[in-house]
C-alpha positions in Angstrom: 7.5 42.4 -3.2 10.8 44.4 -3.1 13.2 43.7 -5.9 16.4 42.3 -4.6 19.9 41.9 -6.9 20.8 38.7 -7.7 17.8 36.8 -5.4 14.1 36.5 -5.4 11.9 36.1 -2.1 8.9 34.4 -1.5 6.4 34.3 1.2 4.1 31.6 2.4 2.1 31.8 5.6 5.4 32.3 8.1 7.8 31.1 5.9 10.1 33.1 3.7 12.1 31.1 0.9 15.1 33.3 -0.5 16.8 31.9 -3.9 19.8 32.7 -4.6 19.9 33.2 -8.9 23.2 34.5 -10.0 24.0 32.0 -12.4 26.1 30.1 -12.9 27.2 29.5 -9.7 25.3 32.5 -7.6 28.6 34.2 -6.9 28.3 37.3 -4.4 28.3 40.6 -6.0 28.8 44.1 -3.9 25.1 44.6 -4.9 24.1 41.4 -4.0 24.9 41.3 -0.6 23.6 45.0 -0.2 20.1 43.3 -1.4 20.8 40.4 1.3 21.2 43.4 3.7 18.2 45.2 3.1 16.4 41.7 2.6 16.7 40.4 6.3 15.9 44.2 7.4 12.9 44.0 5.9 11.9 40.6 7.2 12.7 41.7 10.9 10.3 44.4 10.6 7.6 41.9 9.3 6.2 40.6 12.3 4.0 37.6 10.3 7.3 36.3 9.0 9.2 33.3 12.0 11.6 31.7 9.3 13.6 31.8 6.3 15.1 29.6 3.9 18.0 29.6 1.7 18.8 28.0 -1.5 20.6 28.4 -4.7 18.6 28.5 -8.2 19.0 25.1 -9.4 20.9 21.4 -8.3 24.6 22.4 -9.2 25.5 25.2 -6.7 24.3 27.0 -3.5 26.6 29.4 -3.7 30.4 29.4 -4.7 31.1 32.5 -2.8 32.4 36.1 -4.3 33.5 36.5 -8.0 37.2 36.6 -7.9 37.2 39.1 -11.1 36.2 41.5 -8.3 40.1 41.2 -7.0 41.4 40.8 -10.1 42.9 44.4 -10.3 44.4 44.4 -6.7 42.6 47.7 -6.0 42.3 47.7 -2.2 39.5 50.0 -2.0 37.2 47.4 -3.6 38.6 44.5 -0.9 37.9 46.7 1.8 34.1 47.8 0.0 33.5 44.1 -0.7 34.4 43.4 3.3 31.9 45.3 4.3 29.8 44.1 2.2 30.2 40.7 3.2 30.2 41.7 6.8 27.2 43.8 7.0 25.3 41.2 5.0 26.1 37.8 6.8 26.2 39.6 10.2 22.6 41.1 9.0 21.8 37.2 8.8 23.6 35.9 11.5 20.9 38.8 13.8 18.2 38.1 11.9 15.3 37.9 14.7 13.3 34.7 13.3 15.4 31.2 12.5 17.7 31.0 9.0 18.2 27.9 7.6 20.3 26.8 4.6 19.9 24.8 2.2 23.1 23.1 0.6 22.0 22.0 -2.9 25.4 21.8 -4.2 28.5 23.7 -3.8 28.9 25.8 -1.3 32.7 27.5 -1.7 34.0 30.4 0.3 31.9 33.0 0.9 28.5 30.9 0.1 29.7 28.7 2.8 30.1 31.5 4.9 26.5 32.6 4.0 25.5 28.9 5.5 27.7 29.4 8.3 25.7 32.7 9.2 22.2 30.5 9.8 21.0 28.9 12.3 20.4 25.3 10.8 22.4 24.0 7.4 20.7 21.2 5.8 23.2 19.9 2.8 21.7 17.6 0.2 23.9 14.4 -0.6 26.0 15.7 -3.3 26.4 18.7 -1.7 30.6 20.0 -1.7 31.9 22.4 1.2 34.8 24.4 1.1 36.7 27.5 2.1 39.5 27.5 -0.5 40.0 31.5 -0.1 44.4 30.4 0.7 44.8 28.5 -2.1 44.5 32.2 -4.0 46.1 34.3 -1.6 43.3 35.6 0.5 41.3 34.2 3.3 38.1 33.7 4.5 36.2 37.9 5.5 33.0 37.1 6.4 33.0 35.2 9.3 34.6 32.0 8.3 37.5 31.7 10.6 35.0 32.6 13.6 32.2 30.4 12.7 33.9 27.3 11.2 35.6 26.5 14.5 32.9 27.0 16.6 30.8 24.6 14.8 32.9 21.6 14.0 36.2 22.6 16.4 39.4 23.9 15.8 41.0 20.9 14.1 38.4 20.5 11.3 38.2 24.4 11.1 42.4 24.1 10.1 41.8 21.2 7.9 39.2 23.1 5.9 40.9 26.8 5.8 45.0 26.0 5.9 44.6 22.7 4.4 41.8 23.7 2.0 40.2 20.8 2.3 36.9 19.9 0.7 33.9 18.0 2.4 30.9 16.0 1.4 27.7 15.9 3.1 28.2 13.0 4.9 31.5 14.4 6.5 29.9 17.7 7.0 27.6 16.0 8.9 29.6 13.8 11.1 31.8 16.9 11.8 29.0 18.8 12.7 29.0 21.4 9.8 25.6 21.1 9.2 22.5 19.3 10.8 20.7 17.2 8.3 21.4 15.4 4.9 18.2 14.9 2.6 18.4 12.7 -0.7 19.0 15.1 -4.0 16.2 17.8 -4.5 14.6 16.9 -1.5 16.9 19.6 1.2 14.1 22.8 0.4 10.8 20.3 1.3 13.2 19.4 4.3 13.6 23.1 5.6 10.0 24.0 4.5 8.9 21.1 6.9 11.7 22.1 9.7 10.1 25.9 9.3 6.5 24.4 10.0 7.9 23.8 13.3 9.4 27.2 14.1 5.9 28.4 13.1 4.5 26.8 16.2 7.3 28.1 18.5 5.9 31.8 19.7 8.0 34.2 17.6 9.0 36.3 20.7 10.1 33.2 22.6 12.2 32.0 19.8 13.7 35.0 19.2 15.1 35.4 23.2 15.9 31.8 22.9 18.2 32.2 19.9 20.0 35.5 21.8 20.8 33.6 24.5 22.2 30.8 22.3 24.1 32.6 20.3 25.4 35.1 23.7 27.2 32.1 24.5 29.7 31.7 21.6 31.3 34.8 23.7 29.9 35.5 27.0 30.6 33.0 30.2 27.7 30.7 31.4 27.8 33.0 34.6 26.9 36.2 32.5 24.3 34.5 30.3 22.3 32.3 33.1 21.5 36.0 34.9 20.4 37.1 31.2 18.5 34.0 30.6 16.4 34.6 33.7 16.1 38.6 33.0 14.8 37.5 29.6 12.4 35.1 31.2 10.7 37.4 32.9 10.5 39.8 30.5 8.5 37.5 28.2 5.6 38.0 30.5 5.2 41.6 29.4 4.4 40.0 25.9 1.1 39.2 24.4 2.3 36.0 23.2 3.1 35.1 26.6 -0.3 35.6 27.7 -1.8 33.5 24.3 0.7 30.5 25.3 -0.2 29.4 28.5 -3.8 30.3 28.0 -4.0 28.0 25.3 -2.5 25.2 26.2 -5.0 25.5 29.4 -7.5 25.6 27.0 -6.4 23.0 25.2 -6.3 24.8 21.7 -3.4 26.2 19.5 -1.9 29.5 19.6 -2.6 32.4 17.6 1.2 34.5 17.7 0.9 37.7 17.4 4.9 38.6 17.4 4.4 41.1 20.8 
């Protein structure tokens, strides 16, 4: 297994578990999110891999976002290096060919937010904290959080959080829509694992159209994306999983993917 800054990776069957382990709060280094980078790479070019999972080491934080002694100096060259870094990373995730879920086991401030915001699926445990507090010092959210936010809970919420700077519990998060699921304390990663048994049953191909089409429609009119969706239909019977699918549920058996 590949070293990675900052994080370790696991791999189980399908699944692939990613801690975050910066301590003491996991911040986001320049190297760090180079390693997330090269990380979900590597995972789209292994085809026995469907889903991964995020967490942060411990119970206290996911992640509380970059290290602000990285701005400290005002050097503009490191913003703009750490944008990209942040960009390239979380839009790297955001991509990523199989189904991301986080796993909100504690705070999650600016830019680990943002990491969240880039999966498919947050889970937040119940004394989990969300916020994107980047105007309260001057600087705002570069990684997607102005974009994504909004699209999840709506414009309103998306204010309150970023101009307001509002913080939010679980239970808010979840009634606004910020995330999908709240599990008990320690219990969000045996959530996801579960939640990623079930993408392991979806053909890997499939899933992977189904989540371009999706995702197409955060900037593409229904008109546009209905003639994809049907293009992509068809195309999934020049697959080998196509083939395995509907011959095994005529033969009454499960699949065996083979990610083709």
């Amino acid at each position: 297994m590949p070293n990675y800054t900052n994080m370790s990776l696991t791999i189980k069957g399908h699944i692939a578990t990613l801690t975050l382990d910066n301590p003491p709060a996991h911040t986001w280094t320049k190297d760090g999110l180079n390693s997330l980078t090269t990380l979900v790479n590597d995972l789209n070019n292994n085809e026995s891999v469907y889903a991964l999972v995020i967490h942060g080491s411990g119970d206290k934080f996911f992640s509380a976002g970059a290290d602000l002694n990285s701005f400290a100096d005002g050097d503009k060259g490191n913003a703009i290096s750490m944008a990209i870094a942040f960009a390239e990373a979380f839009e790297a995730l955001t991509s990523y060919r199989g189904v991301s879920i986080a796993v909100i086991n504690g705070y999650a401030m600016g830019g680990g937010l943002e990491c969240a915001l880039a999966c498919d699926i947050r889970i937040a445990e119940s004394h989990a904290v969300m916020a994107l507090p980047e105007a309260s010092v001057g600087l705002l959210p570069c990684a997607g959080g102005t974009q994504n936010l909004p699209w999840l809970v709506g414009e309103g919420w998306a204010k309150r959080m970023i101009l307001c700077g509002e913080r939010v519990d679980a239970e808010t998060a979840l009634r606004i829509g910020l995330v999908e699921e709240v599990t008990n304390q320690g219990q969000g990663l045996a959530a996801a694992q579960e939640l990623a048994q079930k993408v392991a049953k979806q053909s890997p191909v499939a899933v992977s159209y189904c989540k371009d089409l999706i995702q197409s429609a955060r900037h593409a009119p229904p008109a546009h994306n209905l003639i994809k969706e049907r293009e992509a239909f068809v195309k999934l019977f020049d697959t080998a999983d196509q083939t395995e699918g509907v011959q095994a549920f005529l033969e009454k058996r499960k699949p065996v993917w083979q990610n083709k």
